[in-house]
C-alpha positions in Angstrom: 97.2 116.2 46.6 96.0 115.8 43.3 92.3 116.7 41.8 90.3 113.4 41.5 89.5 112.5 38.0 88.5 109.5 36.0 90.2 107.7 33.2 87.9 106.4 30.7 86.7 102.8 30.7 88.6 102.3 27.4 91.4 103.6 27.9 91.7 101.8 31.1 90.1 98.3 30.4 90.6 98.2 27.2 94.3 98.0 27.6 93.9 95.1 29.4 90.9 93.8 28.9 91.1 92.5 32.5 89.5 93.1 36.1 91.2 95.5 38.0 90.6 93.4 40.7 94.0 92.0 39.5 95.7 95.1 41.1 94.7 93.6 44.5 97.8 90.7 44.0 100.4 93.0 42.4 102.3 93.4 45.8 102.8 93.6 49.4 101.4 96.5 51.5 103.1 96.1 54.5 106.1 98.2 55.6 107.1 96.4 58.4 110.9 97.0 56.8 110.4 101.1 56.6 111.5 103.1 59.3 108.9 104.9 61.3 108.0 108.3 60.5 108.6 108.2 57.0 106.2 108.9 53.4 106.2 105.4 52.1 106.4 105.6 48.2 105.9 102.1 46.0 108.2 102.6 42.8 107.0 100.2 40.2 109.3 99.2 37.8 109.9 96.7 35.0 113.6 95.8 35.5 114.8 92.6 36.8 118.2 90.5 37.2 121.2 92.3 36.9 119.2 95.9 35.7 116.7 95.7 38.6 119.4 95.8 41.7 121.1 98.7 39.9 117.9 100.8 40.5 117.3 99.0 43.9 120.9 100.5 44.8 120.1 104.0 44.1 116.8 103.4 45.9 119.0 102.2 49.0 121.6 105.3 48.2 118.2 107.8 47.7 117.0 106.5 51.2 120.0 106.6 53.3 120.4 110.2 51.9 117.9 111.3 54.1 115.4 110.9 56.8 112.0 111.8 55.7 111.0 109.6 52.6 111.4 105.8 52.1 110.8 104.9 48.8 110.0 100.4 48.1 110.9 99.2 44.6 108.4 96.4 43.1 109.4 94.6 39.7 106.4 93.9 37.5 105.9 92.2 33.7 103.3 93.6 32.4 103.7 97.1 33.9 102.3 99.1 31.3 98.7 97.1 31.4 98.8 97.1 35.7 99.2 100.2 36.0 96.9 101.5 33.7 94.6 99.4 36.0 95.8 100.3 39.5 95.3 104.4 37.8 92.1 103.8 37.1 90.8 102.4 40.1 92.4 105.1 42.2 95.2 103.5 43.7 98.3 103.9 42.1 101.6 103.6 42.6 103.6 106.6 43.6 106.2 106.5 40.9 105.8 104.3 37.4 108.8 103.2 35.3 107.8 103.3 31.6 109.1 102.9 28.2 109.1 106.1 26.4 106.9 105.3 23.7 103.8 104.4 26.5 104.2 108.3 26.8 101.1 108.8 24.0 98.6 106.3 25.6 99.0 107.2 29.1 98.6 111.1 28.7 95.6 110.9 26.1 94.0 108.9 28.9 95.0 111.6 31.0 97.3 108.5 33.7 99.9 110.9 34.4 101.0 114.3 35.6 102.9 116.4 33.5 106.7 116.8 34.7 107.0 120.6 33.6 103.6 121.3 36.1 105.8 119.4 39.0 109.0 121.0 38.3 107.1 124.2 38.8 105.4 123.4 41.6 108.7 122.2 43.7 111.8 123.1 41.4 111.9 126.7 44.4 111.9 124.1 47.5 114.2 121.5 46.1 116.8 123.2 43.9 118.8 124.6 47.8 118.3 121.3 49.1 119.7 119.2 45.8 122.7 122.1 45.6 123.4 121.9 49.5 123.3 118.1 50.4 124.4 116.7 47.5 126.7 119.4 45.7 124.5 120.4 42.3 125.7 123.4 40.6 122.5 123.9 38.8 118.8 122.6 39.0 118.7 119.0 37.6 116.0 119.3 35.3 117.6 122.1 32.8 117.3 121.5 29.5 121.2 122.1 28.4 122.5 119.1 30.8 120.6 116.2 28.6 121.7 115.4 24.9 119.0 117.0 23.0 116.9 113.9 21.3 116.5 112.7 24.9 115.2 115.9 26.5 112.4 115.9 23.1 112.3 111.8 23.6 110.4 112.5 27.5 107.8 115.2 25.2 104.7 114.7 23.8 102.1 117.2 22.6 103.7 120.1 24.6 104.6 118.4 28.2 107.4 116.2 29.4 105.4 113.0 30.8 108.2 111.6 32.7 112.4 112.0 33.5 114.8 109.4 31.5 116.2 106.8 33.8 118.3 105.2 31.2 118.7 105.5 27.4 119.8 103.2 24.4 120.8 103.5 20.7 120.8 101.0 18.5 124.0 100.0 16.6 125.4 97.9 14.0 127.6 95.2 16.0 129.7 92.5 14.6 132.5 89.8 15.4 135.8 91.7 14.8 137.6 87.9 14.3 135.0 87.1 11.8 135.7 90.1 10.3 139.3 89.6 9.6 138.7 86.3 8.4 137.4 87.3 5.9 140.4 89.9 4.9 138.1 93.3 5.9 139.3 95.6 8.5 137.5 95.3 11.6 138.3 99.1 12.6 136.9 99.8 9.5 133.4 99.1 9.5 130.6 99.3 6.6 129.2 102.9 6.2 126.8 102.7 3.8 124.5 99.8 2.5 126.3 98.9 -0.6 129.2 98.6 2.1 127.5 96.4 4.0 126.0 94.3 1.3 129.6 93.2 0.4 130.7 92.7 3.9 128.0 90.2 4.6 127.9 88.6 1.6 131.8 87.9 2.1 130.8 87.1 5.7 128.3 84.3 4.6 129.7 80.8 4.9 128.1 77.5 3.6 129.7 73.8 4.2 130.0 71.6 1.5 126.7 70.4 1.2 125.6 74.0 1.2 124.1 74.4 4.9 124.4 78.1 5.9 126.9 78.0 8.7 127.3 82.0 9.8 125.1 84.4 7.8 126.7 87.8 7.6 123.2 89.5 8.7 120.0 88.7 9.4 117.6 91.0 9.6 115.3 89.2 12.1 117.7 88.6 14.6 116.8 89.7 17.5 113.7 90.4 15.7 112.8 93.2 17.9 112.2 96.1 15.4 110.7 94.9 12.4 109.7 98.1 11.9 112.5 100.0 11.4 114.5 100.0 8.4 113.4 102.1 6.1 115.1 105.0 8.5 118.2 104.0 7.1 116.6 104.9 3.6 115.6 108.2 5.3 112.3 106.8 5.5 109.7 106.7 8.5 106.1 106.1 9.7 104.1 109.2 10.2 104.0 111.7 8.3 104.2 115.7 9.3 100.3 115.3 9.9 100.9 112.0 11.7 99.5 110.3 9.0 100.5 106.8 8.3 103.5 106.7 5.9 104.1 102.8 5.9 104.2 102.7 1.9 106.4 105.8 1.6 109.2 105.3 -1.6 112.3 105.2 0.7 110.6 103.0 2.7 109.4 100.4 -0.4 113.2 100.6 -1.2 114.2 99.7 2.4 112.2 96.4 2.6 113.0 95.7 -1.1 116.4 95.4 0.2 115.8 93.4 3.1 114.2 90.7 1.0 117.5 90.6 -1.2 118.6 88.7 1.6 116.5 85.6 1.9 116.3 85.5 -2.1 120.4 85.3 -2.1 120.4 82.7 0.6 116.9 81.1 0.1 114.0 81.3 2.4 113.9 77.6 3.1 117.6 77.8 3.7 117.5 80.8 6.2 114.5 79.7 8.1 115.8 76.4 9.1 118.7 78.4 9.8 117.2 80.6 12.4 115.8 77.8 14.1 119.0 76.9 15.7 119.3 80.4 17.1 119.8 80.2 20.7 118.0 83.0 23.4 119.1 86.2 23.8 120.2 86.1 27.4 122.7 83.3 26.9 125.8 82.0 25.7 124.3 80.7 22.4 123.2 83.9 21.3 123.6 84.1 17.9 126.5 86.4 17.5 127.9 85.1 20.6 127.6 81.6 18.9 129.0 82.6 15.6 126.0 81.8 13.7 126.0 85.4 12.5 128.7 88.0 12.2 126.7 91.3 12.2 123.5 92.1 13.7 121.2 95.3 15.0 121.4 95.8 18.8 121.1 97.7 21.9 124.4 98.6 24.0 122.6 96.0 26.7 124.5 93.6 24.6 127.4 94.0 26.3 126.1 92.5 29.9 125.3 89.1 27.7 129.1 89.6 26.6 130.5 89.9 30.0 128.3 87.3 31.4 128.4 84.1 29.2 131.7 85.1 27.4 133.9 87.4 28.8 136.9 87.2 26.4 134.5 87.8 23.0 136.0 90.5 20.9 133.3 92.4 19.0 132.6 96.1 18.3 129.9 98.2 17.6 129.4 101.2 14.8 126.1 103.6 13.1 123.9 101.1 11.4 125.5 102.2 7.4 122.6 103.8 5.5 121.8 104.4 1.8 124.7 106.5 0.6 122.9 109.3 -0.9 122.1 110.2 2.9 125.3 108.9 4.9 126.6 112.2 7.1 129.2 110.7 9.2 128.9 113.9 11.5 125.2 112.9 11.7 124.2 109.9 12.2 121.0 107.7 11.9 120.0 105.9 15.1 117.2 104.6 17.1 117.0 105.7 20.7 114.5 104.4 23.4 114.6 105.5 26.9 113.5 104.4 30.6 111.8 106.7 32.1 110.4 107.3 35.5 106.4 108.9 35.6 104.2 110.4 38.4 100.5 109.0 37.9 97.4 110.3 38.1 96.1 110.0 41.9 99.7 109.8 43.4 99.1 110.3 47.3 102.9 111.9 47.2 103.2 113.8 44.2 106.3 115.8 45.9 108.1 113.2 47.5 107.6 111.5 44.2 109.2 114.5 42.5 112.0 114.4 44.8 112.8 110.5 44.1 112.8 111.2 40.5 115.3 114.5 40.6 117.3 112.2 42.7 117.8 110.1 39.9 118.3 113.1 37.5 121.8 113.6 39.1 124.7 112.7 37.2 126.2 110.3 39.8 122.9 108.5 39.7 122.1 108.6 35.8 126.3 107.3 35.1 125.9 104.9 37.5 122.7 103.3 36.0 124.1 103.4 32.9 127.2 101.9 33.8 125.3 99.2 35.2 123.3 98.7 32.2 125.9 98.8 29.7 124.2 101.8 28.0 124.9 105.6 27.0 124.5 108.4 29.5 121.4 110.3 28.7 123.6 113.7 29.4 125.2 115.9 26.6 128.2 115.4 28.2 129.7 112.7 30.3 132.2 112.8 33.1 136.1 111.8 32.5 135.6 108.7 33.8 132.6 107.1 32.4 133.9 105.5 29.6 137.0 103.9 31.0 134.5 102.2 33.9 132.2 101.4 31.2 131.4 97.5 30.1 130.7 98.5 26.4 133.7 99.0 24.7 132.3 101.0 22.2 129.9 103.1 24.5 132.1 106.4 23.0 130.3 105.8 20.0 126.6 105.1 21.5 126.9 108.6 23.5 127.4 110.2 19.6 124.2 108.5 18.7 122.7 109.6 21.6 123.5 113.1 20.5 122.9 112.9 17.2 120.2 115.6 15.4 119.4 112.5 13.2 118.7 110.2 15.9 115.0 109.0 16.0 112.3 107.5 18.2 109.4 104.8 17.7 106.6 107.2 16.4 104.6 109.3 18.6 101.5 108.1 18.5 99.0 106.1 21.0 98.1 103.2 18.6 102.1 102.9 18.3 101.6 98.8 19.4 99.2 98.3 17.2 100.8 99.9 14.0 103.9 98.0 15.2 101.6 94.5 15.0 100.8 95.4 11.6 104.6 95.2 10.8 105.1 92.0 12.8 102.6 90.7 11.0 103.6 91.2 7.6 106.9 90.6 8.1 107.0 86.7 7.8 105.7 87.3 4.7 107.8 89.5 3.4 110.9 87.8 4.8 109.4 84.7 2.9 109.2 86.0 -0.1 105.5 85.3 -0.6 104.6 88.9 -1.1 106.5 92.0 -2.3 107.4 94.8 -0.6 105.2 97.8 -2.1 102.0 95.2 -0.9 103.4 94.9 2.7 103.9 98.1 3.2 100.8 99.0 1.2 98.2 96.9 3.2 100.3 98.0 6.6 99.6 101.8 5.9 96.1 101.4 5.0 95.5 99.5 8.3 97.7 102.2 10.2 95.8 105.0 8.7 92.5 103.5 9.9 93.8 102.6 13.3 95.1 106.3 13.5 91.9 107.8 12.1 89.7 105.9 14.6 91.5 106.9 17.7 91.4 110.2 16.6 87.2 110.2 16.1 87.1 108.8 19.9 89.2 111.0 21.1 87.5 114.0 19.6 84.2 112.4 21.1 85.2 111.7 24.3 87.0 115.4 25.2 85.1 117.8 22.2 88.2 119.0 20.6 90.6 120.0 24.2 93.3 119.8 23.9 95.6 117.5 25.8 97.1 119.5 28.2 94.1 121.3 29.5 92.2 117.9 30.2 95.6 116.9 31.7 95.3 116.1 35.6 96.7 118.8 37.9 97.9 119.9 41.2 95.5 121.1 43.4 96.5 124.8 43.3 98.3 124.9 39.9 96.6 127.2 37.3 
């Protein structure tokens, strides 16, 4: 069992600003499908469609393994605000799927249970069982198995908050046809940003009355990480203090760049442009459509690919980066992982435990990523993962995944709300009605003062512990 404890009313209602009387319509409650005699968990988890029954199948494969534990997946939107809810009003679930970068929030307001204290409590009474029935060689939680950034990518402050699920790095992919069109080598692709400047430019086509037909890039498709480009300028956004360093000088260049675009091609030009962009999850995505010829994504693409257009020949390569800092031995990437959490007030903390090392063996972790068209979260992969993998360039996403110079969104619990000061300056910048330097100027000083509050109500509302010791524990654990 675990030691009652309260989350604060801000950290809990003020991240959704809602009743928790909403928890009482997340979900069913009956098990009139679980076999008698069993510890019932509820697995909450994010994933739908095609990514949701590739978890439910190693939730089928996890209870068919034995007898004593029946675990029932839910799929929620809006996870990260429910459960904060369903923690604070004492009835959780029993396991919690969550982005990594919900890691800061959720253990400043004390919502979870450290991994490391669980892997102490039951690694003794598990490890025979996981090396008997299902043929481990070693304990699945030691560090050396998992690809270094993604055993620091489950850390914060000290403590792993949760066990990666599945992982992705994001990549530079592009239209290998378009590519040779335009007499470039598609095996051959940009390194660094003066590269890639003259790849798109030569990739950019206009008709003859000068409508913009394919852009070579476009930095706001899919739009999903406005944020992040001035890592490629060996930039980022907190400093070593965890200061806000928005309107740092590689960064200023970074979005300097960015803007070169629209100003070649116009804004007017480009916006009506990306208004023809079709959704993500379909066959008019843009670079399934043609309408660009580059673009920053996930290995996920590759499930659009083999859904709406089986036979589309593209590839995948390190987004290039400023050349005084290109290391082709090192690469620069994003990485964001899935991970699965035990929260505060769990009524099963081991059997929870025992669900999520499930899910920490190699079968299980190669099989989700197989299904998800992503890297394998391990240092090393078995001999046939990549030749049963849908991403044909997934050899190059495990050496992101493994790169020292692979980074994550910042560790910090106003993360969301530092990232909304991007999204919001953003249109601005893209539309050239403001520079750079004053973007990222006004976004730092914003940051900073987001930062520096939460840290003043932190140090009010615990008196300087720190965050382990006000973490919640296992009744016994020192």
């Amino acid at each position: 069992m675990v030691r009652a404890g309260r989350l604060t009313r801000r950290s809990a209602l003020g991240v959704l600003g809602a009743s928790a009387l909403a928890y009482a319509v997340l979900g069913p409650r009956g098990i009139k499908d679980t076999p008698p005699g069993r510890v019932v968990l509820d697995y909450w988890e994010k994933w739908t469609g095609q990514e949701g029954l590739a978890m439910r199948r190693v939730v089928d494969e996890f209870n068919g393994s034995q007898d004593r534990v029946w675990v029932r997946y839910f799929s929620l939107s809006a996870i990260e605000q429910k459960a904060m809810v369903a923690i604070s009003g004492g009835d959780p679930p029993d396991i919690l799927g969550l982005w990594d970068f919900a890691f800061p929030a959720f253990a400043e307001a004390g919502a979870l249970l450290p991994l490391d204290a669980l892997d102490a409590a039951y690694r003794g009474e598990l490890a025979p069982v996981f090396r008997d029935r299902y043929g481990e060689a070693g304990w699945v939680f030691e560090r050396e198995r998992f690809a270094p950034p993604i055993w620091d990518l489950v850390r914060y402050k000290g403590a792993a908050w949760g066990a990666v699920s599945t992982c992705s790095s994001m990549a530079l992919y592009y239209t290998r046809e378009a590519v040779r069109e335009v007499g470039l080598d598609p095996d051959s692709p940009p390194r660094t940003i003066e590269e890639f400047d003259l790849a798109a430019e030569r990739l950019t086509t206009l008709d003859e009355h000068g409508t913009l037909r394919r852009a070579g890039f476009v930095h706001r498709e899919p739009g999903w990480w406005d944020w992040i480009w001035g890592y490629f300028f060996g930039g980022s956004l907190l400093d070593g203090a965890g200061a806000s360093s928005a309107a740092a000088p590689e960064n200023v260049r970074a979005y300097e760049w960015l803007q070169t675009y629209p100003e070649r091609i116009g804004p007017s030009r480009m916006l009506a442009f990306q208004s023809g962009f079709g959704g993500y999850n379909s066959v008019q995505q843009p670079l399934l459509s043609g309408k660009v010829a580059m673009c920053l994504h996930g290995p996920f693409l590759a499930n659009v690919v083999g859904t709406f257009k089986p036979g589309f020949d593209y590839a995948a390569a390190p987004f290039p980066v400023e050349a005084g800092i290109y290391d082709p031995e090192r690469p620069i990437a994003l990485l964001e992982s899935d991970t699965l959490c035990v929260p505060r007030g769990c009524k099963h903390p081991r059997e929870a435990f025992e669900f999520i090392a499930f899910v920490q063996r190699r079968g299980s972790l190669e099989s989700l990523a197989t299904q998800h068209a992503k890297p394998s979260p391990l240092a090393e992969v078995s001999a046939g993962f990549a030749a049963s993998h849908p991403n044909r360039s997934i050899a190059m996403h495990n050496r992101l995944v493994n790169s020292p110079r692979a980074f994550s969104k910042p560790r910090t619990r106003v993360w969301p709300q530092y990232e909304s000061e991007f999204v919001t300056k953003m249109g601005a910048m893209w539309d050239l009605r403001t520079t750079a330097a004053e973007a990222l100027a006004a976004i730092q000083t914003r940051a900073q003062g987001i930062i520096d509050l939460a840290a003043e109500q932190s140090a009010r509302r615990y008196g300087g512990r720190a965050l382990l010791e006000r973490a919640p524990r296992l009744e016994g654990s020192q």
